[in-house]
C-alpha positions as a Markdown table, in Angstrom:
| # | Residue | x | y | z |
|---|---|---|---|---|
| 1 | Unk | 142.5 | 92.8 | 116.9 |
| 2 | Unk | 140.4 | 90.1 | 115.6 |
| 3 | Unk | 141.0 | 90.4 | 112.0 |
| 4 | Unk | 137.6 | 87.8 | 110.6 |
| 5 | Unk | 135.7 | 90.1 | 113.2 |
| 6 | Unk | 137.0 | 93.5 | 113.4 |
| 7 | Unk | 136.8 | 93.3 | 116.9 |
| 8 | Unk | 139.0 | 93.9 | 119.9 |
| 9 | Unk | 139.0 | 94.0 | 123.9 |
| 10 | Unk | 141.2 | 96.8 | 125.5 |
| 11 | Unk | 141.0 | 97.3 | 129.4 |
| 12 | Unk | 138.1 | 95.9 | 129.8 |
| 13 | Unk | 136.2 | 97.3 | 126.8 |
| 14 | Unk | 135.4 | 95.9 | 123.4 |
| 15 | Unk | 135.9 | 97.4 | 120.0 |
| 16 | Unk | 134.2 | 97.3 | 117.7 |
| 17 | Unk | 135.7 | 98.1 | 114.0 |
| 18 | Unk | 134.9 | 98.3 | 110.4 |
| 19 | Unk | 131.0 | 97.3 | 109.1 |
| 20 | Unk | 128.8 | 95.4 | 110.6 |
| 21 | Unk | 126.2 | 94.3 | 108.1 |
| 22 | Unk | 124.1 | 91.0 | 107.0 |
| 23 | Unk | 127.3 | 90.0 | 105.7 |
| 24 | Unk | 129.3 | 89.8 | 109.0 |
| 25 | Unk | 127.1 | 90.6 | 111.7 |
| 26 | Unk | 126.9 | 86.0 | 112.8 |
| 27 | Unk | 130.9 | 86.4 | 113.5 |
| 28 | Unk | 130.5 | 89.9 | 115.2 |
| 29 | Unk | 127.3 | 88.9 | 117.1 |
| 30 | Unk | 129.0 | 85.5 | 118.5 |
| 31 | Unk | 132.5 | 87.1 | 119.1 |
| 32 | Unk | 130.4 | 90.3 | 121.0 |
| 33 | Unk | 128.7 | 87.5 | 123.1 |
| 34 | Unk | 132.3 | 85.8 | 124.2 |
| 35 | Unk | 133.7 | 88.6 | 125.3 |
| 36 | Unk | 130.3 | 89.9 | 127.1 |
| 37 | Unk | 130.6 | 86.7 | 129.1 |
| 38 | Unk | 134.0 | 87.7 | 130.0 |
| 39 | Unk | 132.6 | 90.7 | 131.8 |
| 40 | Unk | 133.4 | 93.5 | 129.1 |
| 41 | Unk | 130.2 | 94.8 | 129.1 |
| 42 | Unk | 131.3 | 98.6 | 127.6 |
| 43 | Unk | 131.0 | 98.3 | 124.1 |
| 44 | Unk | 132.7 | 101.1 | 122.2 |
| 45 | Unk | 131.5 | 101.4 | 118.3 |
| 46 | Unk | 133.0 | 104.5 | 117.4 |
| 47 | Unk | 135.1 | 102.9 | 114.5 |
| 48 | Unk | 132.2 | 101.2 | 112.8 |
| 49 | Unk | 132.1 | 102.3 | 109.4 |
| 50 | Unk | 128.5 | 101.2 | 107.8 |
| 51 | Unk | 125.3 | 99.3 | 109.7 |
| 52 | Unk | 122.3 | 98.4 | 108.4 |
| 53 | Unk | 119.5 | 96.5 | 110.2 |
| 54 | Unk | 121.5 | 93.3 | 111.3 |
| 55 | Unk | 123.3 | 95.6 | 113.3 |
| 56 | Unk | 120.5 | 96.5 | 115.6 |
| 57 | Unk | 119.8 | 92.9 | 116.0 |
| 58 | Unk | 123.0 | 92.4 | 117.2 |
| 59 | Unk | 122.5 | 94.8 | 120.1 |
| 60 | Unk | 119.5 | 93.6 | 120.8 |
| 61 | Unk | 121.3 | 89.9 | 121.0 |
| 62 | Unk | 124.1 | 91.6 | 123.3 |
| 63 | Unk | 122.0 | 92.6 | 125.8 |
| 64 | Unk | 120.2 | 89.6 | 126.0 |
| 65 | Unk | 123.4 | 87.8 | 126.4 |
| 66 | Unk | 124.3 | 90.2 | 129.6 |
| 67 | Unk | 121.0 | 89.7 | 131.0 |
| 68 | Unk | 121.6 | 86.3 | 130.4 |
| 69 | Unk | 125.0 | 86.3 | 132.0 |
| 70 | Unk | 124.5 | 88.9 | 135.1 |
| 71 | Unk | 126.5 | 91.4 | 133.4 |
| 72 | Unk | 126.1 | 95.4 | 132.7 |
| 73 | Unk | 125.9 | 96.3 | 129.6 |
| 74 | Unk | 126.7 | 99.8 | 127.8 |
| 75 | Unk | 127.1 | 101.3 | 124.3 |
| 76 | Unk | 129.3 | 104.2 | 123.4 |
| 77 | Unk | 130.0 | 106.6 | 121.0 |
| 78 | Unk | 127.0 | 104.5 | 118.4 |
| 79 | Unk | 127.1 | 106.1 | 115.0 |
| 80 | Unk | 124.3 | 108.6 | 114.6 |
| 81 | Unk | 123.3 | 106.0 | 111.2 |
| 82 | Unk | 122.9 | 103.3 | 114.2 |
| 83 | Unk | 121.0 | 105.5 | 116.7 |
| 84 | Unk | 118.9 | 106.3 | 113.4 |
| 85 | Unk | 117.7 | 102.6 | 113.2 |
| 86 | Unk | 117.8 | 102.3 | 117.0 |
| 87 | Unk | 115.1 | 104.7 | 116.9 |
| 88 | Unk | 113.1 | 104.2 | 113.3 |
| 89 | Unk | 112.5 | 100.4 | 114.6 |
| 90 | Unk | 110.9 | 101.9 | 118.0 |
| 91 | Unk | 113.6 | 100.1 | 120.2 |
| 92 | Unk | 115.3 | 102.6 | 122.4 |
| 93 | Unk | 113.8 | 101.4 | 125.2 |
| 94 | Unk | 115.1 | 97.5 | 125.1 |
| 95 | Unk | 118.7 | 99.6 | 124.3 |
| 96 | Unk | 119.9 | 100.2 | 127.7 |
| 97 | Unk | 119.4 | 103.9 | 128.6 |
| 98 | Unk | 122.1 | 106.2 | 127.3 |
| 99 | Unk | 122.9 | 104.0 | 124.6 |
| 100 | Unk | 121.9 | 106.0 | 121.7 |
| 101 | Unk | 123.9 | 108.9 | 120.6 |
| 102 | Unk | 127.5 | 110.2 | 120.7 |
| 103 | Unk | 129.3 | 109.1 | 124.2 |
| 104 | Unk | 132.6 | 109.2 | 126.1 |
């Protein structure tokens, strides 16, 4: 665990922990980019405790970077408060299909 970015990679899939706002979401963004270059392009949010816009942005930056790279890229288990925004700011579609609700 990455404890400056809440973050860790576990078989292949990254972790994200904790909140990602305007306060942290630079460190999170660049770290999410690293390891999406790395090929771990399942990114599991499920322990994200608080968003707020940044946080879309940062998706938004992580699937540039794997479009960017050649990799796949998909979220899992996005809290319904992040799906919200995902949604109130009209960009489901430039989220990769899937992306926005409750997942395995």
């Amino acid at each position: 665990m990455d404890t400056e970015t809440g973050m860790r990679v576990e078989e292949g899939r990254l972790f994200v922990r904790g909140p990602v706002t305007y306060d942290n979401v630079v460190g999170i963004t660049r770290a999410g980019v690293a390891a999406i270059k790395l090929d771990n392009g399942v990114i599991n949010l499920a322990e994200v405790t608080q968003v707020d816009s940044s946080a879309v942005s940062m998706l938004l930056e992580w699937v540039r970077a794997a479009q960017i790279h050649g990799r796949k890229i998909e979220f899992i288990n996005l809290p319904a408060n992040l799906a919200g925004l995902i949604e109130l700011y009209d960009v489901d579609a430039l989220i990769p299909s899937g992306c926005t609700g409750k997942s395995g």
